[in-house]
GUGU-771090 format. One record per residue (C-alpha): z, x, y; residue number from 0. Coordinates in steps of 0.02 Angstrom, whole numbers, plus 50000, padded with zeros to 5 digits. Layout:
ATOM, Z, X, Y, NUM
...
***
This chain:
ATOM, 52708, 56394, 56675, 0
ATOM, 52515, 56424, 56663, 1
ATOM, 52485, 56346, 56493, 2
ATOM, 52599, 56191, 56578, 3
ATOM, 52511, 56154, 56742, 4
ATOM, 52333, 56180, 56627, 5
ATOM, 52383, 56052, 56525, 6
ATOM, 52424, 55954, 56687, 7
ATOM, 52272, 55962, 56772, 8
ATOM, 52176, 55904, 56588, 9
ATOM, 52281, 55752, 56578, 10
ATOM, 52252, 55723, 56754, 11
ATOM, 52074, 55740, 56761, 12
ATOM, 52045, 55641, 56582, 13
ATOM, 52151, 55487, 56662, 14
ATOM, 52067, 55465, 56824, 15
ATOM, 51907, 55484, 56762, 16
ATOM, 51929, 55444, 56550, 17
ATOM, 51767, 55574, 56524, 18
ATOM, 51824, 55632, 56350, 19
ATOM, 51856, 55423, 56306, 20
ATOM, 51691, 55361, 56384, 21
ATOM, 51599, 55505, 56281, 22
ATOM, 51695, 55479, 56145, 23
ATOM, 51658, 55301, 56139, 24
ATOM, 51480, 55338, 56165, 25
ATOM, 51445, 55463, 56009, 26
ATOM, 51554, 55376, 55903, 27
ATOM, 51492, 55367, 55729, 28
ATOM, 51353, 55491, 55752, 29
ATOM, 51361, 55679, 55741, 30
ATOM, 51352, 55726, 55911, 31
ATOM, 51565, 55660, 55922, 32
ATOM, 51579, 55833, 55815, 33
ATOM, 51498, 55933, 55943, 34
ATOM, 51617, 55836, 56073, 35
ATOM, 51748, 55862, 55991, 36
ATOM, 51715, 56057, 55952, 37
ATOM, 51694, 56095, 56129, 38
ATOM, 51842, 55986, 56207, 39
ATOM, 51960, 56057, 56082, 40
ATOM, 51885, 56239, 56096, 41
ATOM, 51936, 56241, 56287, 42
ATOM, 52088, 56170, 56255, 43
ATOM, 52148, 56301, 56141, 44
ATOM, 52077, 56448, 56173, 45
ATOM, 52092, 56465, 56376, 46
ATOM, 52268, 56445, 56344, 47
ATOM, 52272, 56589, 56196, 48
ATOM, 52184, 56671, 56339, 49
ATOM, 52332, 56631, 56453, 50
ATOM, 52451, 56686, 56352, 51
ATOM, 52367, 56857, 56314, 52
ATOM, 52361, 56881, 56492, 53
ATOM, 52530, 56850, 56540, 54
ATOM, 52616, 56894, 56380, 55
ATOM, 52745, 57056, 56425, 56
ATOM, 52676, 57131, 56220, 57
ATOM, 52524, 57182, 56177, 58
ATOM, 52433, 57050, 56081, 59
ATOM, 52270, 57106, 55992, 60
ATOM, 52132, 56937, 55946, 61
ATOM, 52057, 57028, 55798, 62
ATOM, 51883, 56948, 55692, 63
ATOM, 52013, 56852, 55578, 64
ATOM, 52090, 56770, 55722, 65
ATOM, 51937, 56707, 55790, 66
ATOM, 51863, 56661, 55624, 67
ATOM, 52002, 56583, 55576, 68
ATOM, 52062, 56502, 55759, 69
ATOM, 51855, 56432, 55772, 70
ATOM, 51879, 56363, 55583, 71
ATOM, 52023, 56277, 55622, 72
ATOM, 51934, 56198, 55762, 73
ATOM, 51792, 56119, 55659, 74
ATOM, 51933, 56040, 55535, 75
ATOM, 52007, 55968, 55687, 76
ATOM, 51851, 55898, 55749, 77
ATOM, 51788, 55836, 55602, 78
ATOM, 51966, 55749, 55548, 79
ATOM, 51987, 55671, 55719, 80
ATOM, 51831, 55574, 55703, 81
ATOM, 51770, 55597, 55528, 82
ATOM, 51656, 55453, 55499, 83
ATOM, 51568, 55457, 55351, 84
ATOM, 51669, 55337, 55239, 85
ATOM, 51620, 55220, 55345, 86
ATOM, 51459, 55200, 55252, 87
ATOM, 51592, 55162, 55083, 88
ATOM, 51655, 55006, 55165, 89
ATOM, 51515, 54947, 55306, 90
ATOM, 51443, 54831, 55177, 91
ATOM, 51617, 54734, 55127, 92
ATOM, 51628, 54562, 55205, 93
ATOM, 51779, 54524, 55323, 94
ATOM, 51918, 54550, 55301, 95
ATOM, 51915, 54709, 55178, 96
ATOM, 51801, 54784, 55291, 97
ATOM, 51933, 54809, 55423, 98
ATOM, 52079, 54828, 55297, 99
ATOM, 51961, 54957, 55193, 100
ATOM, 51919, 55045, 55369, 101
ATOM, 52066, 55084, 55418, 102
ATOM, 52164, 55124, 55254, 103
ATOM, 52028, 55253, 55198, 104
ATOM, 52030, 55344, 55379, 105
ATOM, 52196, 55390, 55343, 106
ATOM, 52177, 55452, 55176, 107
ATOM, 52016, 55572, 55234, 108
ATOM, 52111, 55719, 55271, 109
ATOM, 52149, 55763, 55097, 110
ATOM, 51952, 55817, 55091, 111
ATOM, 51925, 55855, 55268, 112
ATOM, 52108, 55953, 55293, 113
ATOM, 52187, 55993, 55144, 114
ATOM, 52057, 56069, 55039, 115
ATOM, 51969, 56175, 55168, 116
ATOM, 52139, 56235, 55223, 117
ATOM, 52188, 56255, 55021, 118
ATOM, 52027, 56394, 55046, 119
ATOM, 52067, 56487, 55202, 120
ATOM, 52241, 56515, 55134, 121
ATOM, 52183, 56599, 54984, 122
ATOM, 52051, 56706, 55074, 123
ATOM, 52146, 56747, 55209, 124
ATOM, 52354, 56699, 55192, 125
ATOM, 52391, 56693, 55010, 126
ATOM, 52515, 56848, 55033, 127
ATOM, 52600, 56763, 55176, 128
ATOM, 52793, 56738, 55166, 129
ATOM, 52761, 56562, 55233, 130
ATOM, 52689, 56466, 55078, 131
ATOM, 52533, 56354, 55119, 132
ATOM, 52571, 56351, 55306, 133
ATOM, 52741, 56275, 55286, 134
ATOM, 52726, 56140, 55159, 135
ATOM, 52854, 56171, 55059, 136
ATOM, 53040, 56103, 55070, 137
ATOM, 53116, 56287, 55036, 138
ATOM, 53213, 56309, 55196, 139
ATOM, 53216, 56104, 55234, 140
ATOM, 53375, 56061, 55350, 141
ATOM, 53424, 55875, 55292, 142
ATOM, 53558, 55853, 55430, 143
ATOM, 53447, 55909, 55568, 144
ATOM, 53307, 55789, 55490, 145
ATOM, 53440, 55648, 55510, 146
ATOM, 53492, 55689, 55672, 147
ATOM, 53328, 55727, 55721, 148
ATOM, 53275, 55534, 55629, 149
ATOM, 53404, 55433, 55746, 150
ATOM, 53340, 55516, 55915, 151
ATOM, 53168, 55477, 55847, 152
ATOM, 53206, 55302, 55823, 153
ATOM, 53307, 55287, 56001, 154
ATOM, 53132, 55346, 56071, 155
ATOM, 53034, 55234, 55988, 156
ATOM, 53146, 55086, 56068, 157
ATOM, 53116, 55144, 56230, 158
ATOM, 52925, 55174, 56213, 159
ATOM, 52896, 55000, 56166, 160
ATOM, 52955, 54961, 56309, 161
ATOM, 52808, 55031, 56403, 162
ATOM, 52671, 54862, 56422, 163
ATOM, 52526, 55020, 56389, 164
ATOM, 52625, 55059, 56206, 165
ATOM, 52682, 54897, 56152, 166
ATOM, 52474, 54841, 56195, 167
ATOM, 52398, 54977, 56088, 168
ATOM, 52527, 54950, 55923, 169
ATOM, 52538, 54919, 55799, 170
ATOM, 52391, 54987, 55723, 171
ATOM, 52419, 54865, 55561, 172
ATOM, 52376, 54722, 55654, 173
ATOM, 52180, 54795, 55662, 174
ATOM, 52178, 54813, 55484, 175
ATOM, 52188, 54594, 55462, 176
ATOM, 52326, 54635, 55328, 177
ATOM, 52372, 54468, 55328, 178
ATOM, 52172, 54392, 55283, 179
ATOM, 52146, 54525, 55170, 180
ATOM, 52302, 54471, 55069, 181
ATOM, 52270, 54301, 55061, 182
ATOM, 52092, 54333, 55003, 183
ATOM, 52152, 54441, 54859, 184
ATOM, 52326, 54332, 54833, 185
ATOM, 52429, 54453, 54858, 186
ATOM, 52574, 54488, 54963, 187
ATOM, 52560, 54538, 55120, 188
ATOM, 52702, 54627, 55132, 189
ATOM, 52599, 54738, 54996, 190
ATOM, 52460, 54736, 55116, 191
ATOM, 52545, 54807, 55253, 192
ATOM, 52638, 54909, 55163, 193
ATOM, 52489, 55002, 55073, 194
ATOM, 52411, 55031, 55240, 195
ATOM, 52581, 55100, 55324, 196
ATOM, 52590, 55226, 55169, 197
ATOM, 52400, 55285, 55213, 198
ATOM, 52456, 55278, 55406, 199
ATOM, 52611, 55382, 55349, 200
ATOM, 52516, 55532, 55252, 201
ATOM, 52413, 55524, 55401, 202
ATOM, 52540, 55612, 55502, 203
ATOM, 52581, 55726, 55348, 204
ATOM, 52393, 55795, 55365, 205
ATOM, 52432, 55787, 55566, 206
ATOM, 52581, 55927, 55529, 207
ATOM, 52496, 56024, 55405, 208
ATOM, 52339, 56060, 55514, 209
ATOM, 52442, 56072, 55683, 210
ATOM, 52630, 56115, 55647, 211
ATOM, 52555, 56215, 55497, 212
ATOM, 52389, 56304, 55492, 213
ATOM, 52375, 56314, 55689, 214
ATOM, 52546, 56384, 55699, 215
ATOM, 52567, 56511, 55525, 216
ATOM, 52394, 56559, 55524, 217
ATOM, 52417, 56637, 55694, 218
ATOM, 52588, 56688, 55735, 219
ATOM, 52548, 56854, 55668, 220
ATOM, 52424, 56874, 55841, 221
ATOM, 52517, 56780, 55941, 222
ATOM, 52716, 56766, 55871, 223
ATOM, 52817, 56636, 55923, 224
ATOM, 52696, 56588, 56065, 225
ATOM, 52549, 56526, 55951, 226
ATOM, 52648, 56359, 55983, 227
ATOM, 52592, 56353, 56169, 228
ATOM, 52389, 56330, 56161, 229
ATOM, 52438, 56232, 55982, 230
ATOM, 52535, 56096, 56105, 231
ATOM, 52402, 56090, 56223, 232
ATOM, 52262, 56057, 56106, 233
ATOM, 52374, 55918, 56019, 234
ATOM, 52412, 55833, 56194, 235
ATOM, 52202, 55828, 56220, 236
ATOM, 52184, 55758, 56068, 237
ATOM, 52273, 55618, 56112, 238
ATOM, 52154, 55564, 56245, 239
ATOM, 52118, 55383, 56236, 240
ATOM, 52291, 55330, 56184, 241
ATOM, 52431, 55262, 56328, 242
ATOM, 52481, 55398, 56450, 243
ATOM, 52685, 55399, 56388, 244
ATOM, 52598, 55441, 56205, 245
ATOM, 52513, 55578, 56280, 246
ATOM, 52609, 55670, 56394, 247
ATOM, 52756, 55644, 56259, 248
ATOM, 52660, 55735, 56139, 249
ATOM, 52638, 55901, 56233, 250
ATOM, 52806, 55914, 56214, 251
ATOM, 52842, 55850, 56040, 252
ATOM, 52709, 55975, 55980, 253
ATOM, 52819, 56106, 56075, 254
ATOM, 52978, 56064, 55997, 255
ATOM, 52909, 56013, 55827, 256
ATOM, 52814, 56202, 55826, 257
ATOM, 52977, 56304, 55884, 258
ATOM, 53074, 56200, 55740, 259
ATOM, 52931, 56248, 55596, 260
ATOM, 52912, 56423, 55653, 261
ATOM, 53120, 56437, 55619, 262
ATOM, 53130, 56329, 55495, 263
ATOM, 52973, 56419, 55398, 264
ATOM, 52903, 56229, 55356, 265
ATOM, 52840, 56074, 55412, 266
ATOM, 52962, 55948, 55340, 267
ATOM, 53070, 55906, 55480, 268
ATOM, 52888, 55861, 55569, 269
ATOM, 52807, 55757, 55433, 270
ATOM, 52996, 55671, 55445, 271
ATOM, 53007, 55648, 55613, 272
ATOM, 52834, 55603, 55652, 273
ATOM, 52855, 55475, 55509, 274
ATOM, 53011, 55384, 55585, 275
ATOM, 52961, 55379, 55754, 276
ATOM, 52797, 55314, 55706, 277
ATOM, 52861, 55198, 55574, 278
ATOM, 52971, 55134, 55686, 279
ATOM, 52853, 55108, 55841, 280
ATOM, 52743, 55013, 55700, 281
ATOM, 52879, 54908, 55655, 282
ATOM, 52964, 54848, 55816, 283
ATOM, 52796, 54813, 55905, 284
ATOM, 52740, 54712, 55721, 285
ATOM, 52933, 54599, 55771, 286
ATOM, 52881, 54618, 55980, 287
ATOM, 52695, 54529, 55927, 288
***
């Protein structure tokens, strides 16, 4: 109930007074949105690790691996959720492969920023873990509760279009000028759109790795089946910025998602459902437009 009304009073206080956005905006594409970043996401996860070593009924012990590795994870986060530097690729291209170039290559960053620095802190520190590379892997994947899981996904996304602040913010293709950028290059832009969706899609593969995966494996060892709770309140806050129904929504998803890799011992029925529900809030606000 602590970690809950904490994460209350943040999304509270961020959407009366939008102080993480306005900074945000304000350090964008310099390094001092790291440093913003770093200590927004710092508070948000580790007063709650705090709050659940406090209240927990077991001993938990924080050793120097936790906190190396829990501060680590941290600057990946902040770096991937406003990584900036390929900016300087594309900032030269004329209009409209700037935009389509932007946007397509922000998506694909995380395989540097994420996946290799991860790729190193498993070997150093979780290579002997029964859990291989934080739950990527398909060993103990449950394709019925993926499906079942798919449909309520898509029933969600049907209702949150329906919400004006939702169906005003997507789709995020439209931003890219898919349809200039394929008439430039005479291509189709159903090819166009496509490509991007398939960047915008291993997005939220990256998204479950570093949150559903490393935040969750790397740590249940400290904090067992509870190192989802400051892991759901740190992906709520990083939401900040987006509509309100996305962001309360997500405390929870990153609840459920988290209990259902920690049993399931992988991240596959999150990369699926984050896909469809995303996918699908893509596509019927693309037909809404």
């Amino acid at each position: 109930m602590s970690i809950f009304l904490f994460t209350v009073a943040l999304v509270v206080f961020e959407y009366n007074t939008f102080l993480y956005d306005k900074l945000d905006m304000k350090f964008s594409y310099t390094p001092k949105v790291y440093l913003l970043n770093f200590l927004y996401f710092s508070f948000a996860y580790f007063v709650p690790v705090i709050l659940v070593k406090s209240f927990s009924s077991s001993k938990i012990k924080l050793n120097s691996q936790f906190w190396i590795k829990g501060i680590l994870g941290i600057i990946i986060i902040s770096l991937y959720v406003s990584f900036y530097s390929f900016y300087k690729l594309v900032y030269k291209l004329p209009s409209p492969d700037y935009y389509y170039w932007y946007y397509t290559l922000s998506n694909a960053s995380g395989l540097l920023i994420v996946v290799l620095p991860l790729a190193i802190i498993y070997l150093i520190f979780d290579r002997k873990s029964e859990v291989p590379f934080y739950g990527a892997n398909l060993k103990h994947f449950n394709f019925r509760l993926a499906l079942l899981l798919s449909v309520i996904a898509f029933l969600i996304a049907l209702l949150g279009v329906k919400f004006s602040d939702v169906s005003n913010y997507y789709p995020i293709v439209n931003r890219t000028g898919y349809e200039s950028f394929a008439a430039k290059h005479g291509i189709s832009k159903i090819f166009s759109a496509g490509l991007f969706e398939l960047s915008y899609m291993f997005d939220f593969a990256i998204v479950e790795l570093i949150f559903r995966g490393f935040m969750i494996f790397a740590f249940v060892k400290f904090l067992g089946k509870k190192a989802v709770l400051p892991v759901a309140v740190l992906y709520t806050v990083i939401h900040f910025g987006k509509p309100l129904p996305e962001t309360i929504s997500s405390f929870f998803g990153a609840y459920i998602l988290g209990i259902i890799a920690i049993n399931q011992k992988n991240i596959g029925i999150g990369v699926v459902l984050h896909c469809v529900l995303a996918f699908s809030v893509e596509m019927l606000t693309l037909v809404k437009s």
